[in-house]
C-alpha positions in Angstrom: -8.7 -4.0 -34.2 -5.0 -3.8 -33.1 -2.2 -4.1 -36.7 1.4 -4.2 -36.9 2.9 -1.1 -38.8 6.1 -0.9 -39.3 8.2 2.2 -37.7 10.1 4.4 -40.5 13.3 3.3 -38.1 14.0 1.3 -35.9 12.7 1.8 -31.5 15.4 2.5 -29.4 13.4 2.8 -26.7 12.2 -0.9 -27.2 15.7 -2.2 -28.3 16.3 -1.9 -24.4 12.6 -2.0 -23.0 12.1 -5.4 -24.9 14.0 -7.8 -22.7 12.7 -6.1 -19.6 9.1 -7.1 -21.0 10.3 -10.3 -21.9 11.2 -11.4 -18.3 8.2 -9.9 -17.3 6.1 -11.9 -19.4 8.4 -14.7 -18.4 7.0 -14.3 -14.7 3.9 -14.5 -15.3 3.9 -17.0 -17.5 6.4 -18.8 -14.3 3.4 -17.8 -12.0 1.0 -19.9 -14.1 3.3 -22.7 -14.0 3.7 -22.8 -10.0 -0.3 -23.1 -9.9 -0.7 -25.6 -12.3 2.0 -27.3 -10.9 -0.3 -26.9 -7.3 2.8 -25.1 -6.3 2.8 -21.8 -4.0 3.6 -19.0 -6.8 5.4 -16.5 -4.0 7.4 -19.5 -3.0 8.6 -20.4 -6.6 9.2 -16.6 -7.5 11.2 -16.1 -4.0 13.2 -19.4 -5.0 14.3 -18.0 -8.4 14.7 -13.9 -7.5 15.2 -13.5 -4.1 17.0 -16.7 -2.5 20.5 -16.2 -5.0 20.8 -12.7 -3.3 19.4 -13.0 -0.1 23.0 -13.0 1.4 26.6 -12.5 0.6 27.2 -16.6 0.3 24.6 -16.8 -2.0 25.8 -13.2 -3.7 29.3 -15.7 -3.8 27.5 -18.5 -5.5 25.3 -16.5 -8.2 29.1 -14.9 -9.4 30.2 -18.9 -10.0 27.2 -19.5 -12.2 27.3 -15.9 -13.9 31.0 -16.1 -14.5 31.1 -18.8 -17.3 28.0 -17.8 -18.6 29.4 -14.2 -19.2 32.5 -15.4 -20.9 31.0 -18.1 -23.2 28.4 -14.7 -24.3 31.3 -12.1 -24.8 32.7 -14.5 -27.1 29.7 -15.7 -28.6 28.4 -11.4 -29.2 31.6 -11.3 -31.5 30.5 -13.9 -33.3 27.1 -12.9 -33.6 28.2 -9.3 -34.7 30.0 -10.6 -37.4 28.0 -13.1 -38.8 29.2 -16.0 -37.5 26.6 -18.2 -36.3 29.1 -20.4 -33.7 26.1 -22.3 -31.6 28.8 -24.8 -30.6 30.4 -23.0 -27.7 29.2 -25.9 -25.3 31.8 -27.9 -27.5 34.8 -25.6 -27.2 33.9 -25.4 -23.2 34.4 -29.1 -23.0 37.5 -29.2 -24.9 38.6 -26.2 -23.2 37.9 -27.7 -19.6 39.9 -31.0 -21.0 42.8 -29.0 -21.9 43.0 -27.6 -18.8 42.6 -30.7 -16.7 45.2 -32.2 -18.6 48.1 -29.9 -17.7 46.4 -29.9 -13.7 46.9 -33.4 -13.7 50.6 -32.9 -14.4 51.0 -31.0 -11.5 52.6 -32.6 -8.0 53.4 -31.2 -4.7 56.4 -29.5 -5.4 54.7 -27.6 -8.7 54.3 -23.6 -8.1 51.4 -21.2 -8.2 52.6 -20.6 -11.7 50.8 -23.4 -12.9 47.5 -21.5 -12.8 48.1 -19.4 -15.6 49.5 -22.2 -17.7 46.2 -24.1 -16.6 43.9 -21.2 -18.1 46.1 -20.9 -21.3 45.6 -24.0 -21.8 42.0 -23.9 -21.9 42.0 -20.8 -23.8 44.5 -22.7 -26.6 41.7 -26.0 -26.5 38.6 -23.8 -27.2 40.4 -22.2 -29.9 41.5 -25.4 -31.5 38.0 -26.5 -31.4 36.9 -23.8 -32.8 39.5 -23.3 -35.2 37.9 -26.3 -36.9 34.7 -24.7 -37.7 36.8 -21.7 -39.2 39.0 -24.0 -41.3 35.8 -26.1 -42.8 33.9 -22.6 -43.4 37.0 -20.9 -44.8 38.0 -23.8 -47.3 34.9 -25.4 -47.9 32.1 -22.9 -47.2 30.8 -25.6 -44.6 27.8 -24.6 -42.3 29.3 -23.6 -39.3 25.8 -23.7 -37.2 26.0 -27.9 -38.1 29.7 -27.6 -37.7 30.1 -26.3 -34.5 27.2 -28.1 -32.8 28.2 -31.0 -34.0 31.4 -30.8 -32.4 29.7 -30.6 -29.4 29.0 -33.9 -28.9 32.4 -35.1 -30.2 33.8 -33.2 -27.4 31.6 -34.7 -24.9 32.5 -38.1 -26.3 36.5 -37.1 -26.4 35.7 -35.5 -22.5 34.2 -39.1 -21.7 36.5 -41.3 -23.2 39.7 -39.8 -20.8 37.0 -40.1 -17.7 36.1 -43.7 -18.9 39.6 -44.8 -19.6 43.6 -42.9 -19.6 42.7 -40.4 -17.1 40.8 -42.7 -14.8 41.2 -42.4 -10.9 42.6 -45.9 -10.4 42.0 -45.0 -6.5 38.2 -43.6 -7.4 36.1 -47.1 -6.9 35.6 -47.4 -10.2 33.8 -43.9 -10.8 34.5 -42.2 -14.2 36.1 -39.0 -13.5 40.4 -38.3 -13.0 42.4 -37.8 -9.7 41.2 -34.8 -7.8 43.8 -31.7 -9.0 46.5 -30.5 -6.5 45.4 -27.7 -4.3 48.1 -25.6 -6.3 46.0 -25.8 -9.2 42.8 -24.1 -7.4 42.0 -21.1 -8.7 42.6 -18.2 -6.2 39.3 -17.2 -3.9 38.3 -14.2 -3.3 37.1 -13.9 -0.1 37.8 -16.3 2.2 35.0 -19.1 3.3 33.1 -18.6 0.0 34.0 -20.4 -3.7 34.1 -17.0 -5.2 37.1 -16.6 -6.8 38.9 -14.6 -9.6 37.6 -15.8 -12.5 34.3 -12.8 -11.3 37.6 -10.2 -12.2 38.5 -11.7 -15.9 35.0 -12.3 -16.9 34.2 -8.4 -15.6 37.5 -7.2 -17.4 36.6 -9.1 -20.6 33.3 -7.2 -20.9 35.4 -4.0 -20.3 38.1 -5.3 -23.2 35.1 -6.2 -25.3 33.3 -2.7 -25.0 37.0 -1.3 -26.2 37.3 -3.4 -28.9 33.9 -3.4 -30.4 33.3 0.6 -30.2 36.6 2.4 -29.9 39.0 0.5 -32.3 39.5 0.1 -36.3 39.7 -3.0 -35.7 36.4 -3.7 -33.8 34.5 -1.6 -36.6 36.4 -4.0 -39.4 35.7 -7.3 -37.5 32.1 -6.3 -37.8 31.8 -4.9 -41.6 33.5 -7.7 -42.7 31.1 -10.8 -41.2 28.4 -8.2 -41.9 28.8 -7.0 -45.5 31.8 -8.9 -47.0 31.2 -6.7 -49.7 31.4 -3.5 -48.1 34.6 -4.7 -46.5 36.5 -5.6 -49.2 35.5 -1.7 -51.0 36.7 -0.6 -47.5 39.9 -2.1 -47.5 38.6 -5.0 -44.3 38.7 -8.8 -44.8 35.6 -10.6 -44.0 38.1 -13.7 -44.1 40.2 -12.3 -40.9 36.3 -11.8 -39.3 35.7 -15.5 -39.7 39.0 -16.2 -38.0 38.7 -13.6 -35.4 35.4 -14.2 -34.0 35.6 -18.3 -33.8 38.9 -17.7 -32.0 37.7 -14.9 -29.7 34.9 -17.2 -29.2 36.8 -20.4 -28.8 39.3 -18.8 -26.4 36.4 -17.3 -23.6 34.5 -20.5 -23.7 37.7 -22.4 -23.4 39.1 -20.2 -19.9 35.5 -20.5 -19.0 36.2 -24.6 -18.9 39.2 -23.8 -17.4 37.9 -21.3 -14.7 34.9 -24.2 -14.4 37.3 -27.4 -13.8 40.0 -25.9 -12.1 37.6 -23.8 -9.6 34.4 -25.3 -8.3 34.5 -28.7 -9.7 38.4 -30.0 -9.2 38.7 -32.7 -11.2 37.6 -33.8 -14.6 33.9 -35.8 -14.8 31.0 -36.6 -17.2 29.2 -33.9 -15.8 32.0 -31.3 -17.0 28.7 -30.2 -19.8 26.6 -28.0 -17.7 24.9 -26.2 -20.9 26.8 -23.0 -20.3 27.5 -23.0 -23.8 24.0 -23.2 -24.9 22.3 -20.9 -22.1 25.2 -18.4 -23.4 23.4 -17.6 -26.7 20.2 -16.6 -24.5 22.9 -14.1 -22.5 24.3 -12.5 -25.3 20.8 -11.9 -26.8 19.3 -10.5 -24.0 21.9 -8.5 -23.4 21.7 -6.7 -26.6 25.1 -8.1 -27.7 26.5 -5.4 -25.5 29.3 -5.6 -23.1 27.2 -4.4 -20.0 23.9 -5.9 -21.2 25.9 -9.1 -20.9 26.6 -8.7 -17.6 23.0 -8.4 -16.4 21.9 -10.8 -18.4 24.3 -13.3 -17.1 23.6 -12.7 -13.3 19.9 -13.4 -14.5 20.3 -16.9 -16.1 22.6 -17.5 -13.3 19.9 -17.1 -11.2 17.4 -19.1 -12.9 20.3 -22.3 -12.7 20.3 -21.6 -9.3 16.7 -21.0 -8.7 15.6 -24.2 -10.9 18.2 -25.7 -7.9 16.7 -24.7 -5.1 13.0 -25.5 -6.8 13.5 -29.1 -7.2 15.0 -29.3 -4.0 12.3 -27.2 -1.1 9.2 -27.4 -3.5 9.6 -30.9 -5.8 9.8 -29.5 -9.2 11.5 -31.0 -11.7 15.2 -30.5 -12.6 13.9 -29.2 -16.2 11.8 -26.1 -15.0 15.5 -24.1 -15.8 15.5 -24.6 -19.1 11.7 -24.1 -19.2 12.6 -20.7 -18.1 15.2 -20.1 -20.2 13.1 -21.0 -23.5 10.6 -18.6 -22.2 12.8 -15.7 -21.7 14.2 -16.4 -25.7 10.9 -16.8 -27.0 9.4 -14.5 -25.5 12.2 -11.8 -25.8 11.9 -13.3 -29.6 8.2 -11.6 -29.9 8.6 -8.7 -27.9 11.4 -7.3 -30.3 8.9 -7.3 -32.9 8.0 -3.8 -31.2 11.9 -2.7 -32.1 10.8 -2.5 -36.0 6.5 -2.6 -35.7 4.1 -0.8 -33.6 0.7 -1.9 -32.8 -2.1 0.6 -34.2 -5.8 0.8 -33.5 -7.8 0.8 -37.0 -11.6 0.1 -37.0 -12.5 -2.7 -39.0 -14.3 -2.3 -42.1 -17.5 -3.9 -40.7 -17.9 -1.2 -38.3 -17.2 1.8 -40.8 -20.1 -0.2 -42.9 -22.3 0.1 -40.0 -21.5 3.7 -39.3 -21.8 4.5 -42.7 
């Protein structure tokens, strides 16, 4: 019979082969689901794999949806490194994306291009106020900051609706909840012309460069680290597990906040109920999958973006539900979950004692 032993030290080949089984199993698991579902398999897989990349518009469109996702992870894998268990980054992208609307709706017809910059700081400055509450009540009072910060979530989706509902209302929008559309000025720059790509692909791809520079070739990396990791090794070592805290909930506050920004002032252009697209949440399956690494981050991003998108284009040809993307997002976690037991145990063949009876 097959038994888990456990390696002298840790796999590396299946610290990187694991999430590559994972989506594997996830696919067949997805093919399972198309037949039950009386569903065409090929169609469902093509839907999910090959229609996001089948052209350079869709190329265009699988960047929009990887973009915020890849920023909310970067943040989160500080986090995550130090010890910090911030699950509400949905939160601080809501706040974030409020921030940011607020200073677009300031702008008029005679405001510059510098607004844009002030727009993303802005977000940047919400997520890390929003975060900078779970720091503060973990910091003084030792508060939970997994309860914390998701609980913050849905204040910020109740702050976010209150604006849309009343203050910030379109009083020329026919009574729908959502603000003014922003000023053209406030658009984030495109990249190429005819397609919603725009630059926010360039900061979220530069942020996963900075990140791979801080983590691994700085002091400071290593001590944000040590100190969420072994407070007590930091303090012998001179680090301060207390800065740690701070750091990663405002590094993590500040990329899910531009990520609001990036999201409100670019594809969506206005401020509405449906600013909460569970970026935040489908983050922490980025940054896991992707090993907590820079570049794993990347890939991983592009592939959740592509399950949104797939889960899209699903409900619309083939008449699946709206929930079959976040079916297949808990199946890549879960299933990514169990295949890293291979990282620390390895399955061995032993015969059972039944059989060396009989032999004996």
């Amino acid at each position: 019979m097959l038994k888990l032993e456990q390696r002298p030290q840790a796999s590396r080949f299946w610290t990187f082969g694991s999430p590559v089984l994972a989506l594997l199993i996830t696919v067949v698991i997805g093919v399972g689901l198309f037949m039950l579902l009386g569903k065409d398999p090929v169609k469902g897989l093509q839907a999910f794999f090959w229609e996001p990349i089948k052209s350079a518009y869709a190329l265009g469109e699988l960047t929009m949806k990887a973009t915020p996702l890849l920023l909310i992870a970067l943040g989160l894998a500080v986090c995550f490194r130090s010890n910090v268990w911030n699950i509400g980054a949905e939160g601080q992208f809501v706040i974030g994306a409020v921030a940011a609307g607020g200073m677009a709706l300031l702008a008029d017809k005679n405001t510059g291009p510098w607004i844009i910059p002030v727009i993303l700081l802005a977000g940047m400055l919400g997520g890390m106020l929003w975060a900078g509450i779970v720091a503060w009540l973990r910091d003084r009072f030792n508060a939970n900051e997994i309860l914390v910060s998701l609980m913050l979530v849905y204040v910020a989706t109740l702050v976010l609706g209150y604006l849309v509902y009343g203050p910030w209302k379109d009083p020329m929008g026919y009574n729908f909840p959502q603000t003014k559309s922003f000023e053209k000025v406030t658009q984030i720059p495109k990249l190429v012309q005819g397609m919603r790509m725009n630059i926010g692909v360039l900061i979220a791809l530069a942020g996963a460069a900075l990140l791979w520079v801080y983590l691994f070739r700085t002091r400071a990396g290593l001590a944000q680290q040590v100190g969420g990791l072994a407070p007590s090794a930091a303090r012998y070592a001179g680090f301060s597990s207390r800065k740690a805290l701070w750091t990663a909930l405002m590094i993590s506050g500040a990329t899910a906040g531009l990520a609001g920004a990036l999201e409100v002032a670019g594809p969506l252009g206005q401020l509405t109920p449906y600013v909460p697209a569970g970026y935040g949440f489908a983050a922490i399956i980025v940054a896991f999958v992707g090993r907590l690494h820079p570049v794993g981050m990347v890939f991983s991003a592009i592939l959740m973006s592509m399950f949104y998108i797939g889960g899209e284009l699903a409900q619309s040809r083939l008449g699946l539900p709206k929930a079959l993307t976040g079916v297949f997002q808990g199946l890549l976690l879960f299933t990514l979950l169990a295949c890293d037991t291979l990282v620390v145990y390895r399955l061995r063949w032993v015969a059972s004692r039944t059989a060396v009876k009989g032999g004996l």
